[in-house]
C-alpha positions as CSV (number, residue, x, y, z in Angstrom):
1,X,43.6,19.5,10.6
2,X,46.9,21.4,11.3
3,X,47.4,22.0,7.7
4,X,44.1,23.7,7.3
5,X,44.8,25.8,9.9
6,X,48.3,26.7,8.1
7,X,46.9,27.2,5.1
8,X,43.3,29.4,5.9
9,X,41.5,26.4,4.3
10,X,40.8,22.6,3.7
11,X,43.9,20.8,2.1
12,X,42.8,18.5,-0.9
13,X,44.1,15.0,1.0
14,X,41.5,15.8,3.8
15,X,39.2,16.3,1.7
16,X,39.0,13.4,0.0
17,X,38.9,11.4,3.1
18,X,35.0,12.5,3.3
19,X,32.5,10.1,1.7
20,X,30.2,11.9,-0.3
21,X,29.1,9.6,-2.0
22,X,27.8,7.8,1.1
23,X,26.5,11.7,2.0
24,X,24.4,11.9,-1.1
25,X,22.8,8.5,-1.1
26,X,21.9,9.0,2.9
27,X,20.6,12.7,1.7
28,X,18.9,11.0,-1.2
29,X,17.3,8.3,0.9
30,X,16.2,10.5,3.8
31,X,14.1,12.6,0.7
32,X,12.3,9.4,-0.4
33,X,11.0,9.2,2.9
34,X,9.7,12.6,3.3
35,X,6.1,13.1,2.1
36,X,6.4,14.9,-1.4
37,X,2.3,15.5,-1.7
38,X,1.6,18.1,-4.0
39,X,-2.0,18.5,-3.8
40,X,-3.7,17.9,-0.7
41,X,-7.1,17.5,-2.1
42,X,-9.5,14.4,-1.5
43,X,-6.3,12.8,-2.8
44,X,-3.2,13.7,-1.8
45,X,-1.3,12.6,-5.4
46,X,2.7,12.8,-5.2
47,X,5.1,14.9,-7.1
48,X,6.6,11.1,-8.0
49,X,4.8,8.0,-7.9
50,X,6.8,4.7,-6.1
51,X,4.6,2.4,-5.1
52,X,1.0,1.3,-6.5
53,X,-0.5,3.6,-3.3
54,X,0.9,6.7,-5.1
55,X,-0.1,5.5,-9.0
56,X,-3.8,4.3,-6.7
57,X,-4.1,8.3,-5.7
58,X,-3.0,9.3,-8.8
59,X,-5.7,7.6,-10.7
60,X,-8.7,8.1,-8.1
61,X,-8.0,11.5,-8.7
62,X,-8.7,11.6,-12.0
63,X,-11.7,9.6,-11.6
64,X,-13.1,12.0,-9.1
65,X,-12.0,14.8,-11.5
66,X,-13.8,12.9,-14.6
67,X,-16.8,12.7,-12.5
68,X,-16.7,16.3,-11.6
69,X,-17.4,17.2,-15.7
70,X,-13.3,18.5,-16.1
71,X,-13.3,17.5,-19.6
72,X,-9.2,17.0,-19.9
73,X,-8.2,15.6,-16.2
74,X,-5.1,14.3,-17.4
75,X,-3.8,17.3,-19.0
76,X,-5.2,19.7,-15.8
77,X,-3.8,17.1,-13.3
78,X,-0.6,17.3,-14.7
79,X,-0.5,20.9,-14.8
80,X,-1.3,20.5,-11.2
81,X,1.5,18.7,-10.2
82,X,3.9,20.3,-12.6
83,X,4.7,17.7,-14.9
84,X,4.2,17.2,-18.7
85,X,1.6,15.5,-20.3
86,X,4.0,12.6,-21.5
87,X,5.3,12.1,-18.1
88,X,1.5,12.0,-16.9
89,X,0.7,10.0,-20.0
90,X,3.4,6.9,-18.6
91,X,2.1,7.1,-15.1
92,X,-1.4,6.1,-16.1
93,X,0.1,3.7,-18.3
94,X,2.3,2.5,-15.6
95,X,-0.9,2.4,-13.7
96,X,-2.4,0.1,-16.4
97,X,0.5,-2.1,-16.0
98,X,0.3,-2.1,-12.6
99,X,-3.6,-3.5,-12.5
100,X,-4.8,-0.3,-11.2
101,X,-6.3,1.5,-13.9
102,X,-8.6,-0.4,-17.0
103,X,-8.6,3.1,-18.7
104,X,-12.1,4.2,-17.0
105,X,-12.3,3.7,-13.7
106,X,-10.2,1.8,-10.4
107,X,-9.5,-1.7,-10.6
108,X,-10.7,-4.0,-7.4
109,X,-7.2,-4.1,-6.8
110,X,-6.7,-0.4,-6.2
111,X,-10.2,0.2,-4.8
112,X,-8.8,-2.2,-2.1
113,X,-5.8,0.1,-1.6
114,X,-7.6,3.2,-1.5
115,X,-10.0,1.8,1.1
116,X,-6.8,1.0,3.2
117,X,-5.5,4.2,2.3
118,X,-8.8,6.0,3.7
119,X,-8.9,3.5,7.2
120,X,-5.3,5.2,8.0
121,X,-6.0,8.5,6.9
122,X,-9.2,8.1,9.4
123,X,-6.9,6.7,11.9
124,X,-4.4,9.7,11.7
C-alpha cells in the first residue's frame, strides 16, 4: 500500500495479488441467478434458456402465439427476444431433445412444468 501511495498509483505486484478470476466467476454466477425475462407476457420467456422451465416457456409461447393466427411465431419470437432465427431454430430443437416440444404442441412432460410454473406464479 506504501508504494502506491509513492507512486500516485497501484504497483503491478499488488495488483496481481487480486483474484479476478475468482471476481468474474462470482460476478458471472451472481448474473445466472438474476431473472433475465425479456418478455413479461402470459410467458415470461428468457433472454437464455438453462433449464427445461425456460425451453417449457419458450415453447408455450409459441403455442399460444400459433394459436393466436401469427403465421411465423418462431421468426417474431425471436425477434422478440433479440436473437437470430438459428439460435431460435436450436432452442426448439433443444426443446425436442429435451421431451418438451413434438413439433406441434407441449409434451405431458412440459404441460406438467408449466402447471407447476403457473401454481408459483399464483402463489407469488
Amino acid at each position: 500500500m506504501s508504494e502506491a501511495l509513492e507512486t500516485d498509483g497501484i504497483p503491478a505486484n499488488l495488483l496481481r495479488q487480486i483474484p479476478m478470476a475468482e471476481i468474474k466467476a462470482g460476478a458471472r454466477a451472481a448474473l445466472a441467478g438474476q431473472e433475465d425475462r425479456v418478455m413479461r407476457g402470459p410467458y415470461p420467456v428468457p433472454s437464455r434458456c438453462r433449464s427445461d422451465e425456460d425451453y417449457t416457456l419458450l415453447v408455450a409461447e409459441l403455442a399460444r402465439m400459433r394459436s393466436k393466427g401469427t403465421t411465423a411465431p418462431q421468426g417474431e419470437l425471436a425477434g422478440r427476444l433479440g436473437i437470430g432465427k438459428a439460435t431460435m431454430s436450436e432452442r426448439i430443437k433443444r426443446s425436442k431433445e429435451l421431451g418438451l416440444w413434438d413439433g406441434q404442441r407441449l409434451t405431458g412432460k412440459a404441460s406438467a412444468i408449466l402447471a407447476h410454473w403457473q401454481r408459483e406464479q399464483e402463489g407469488n
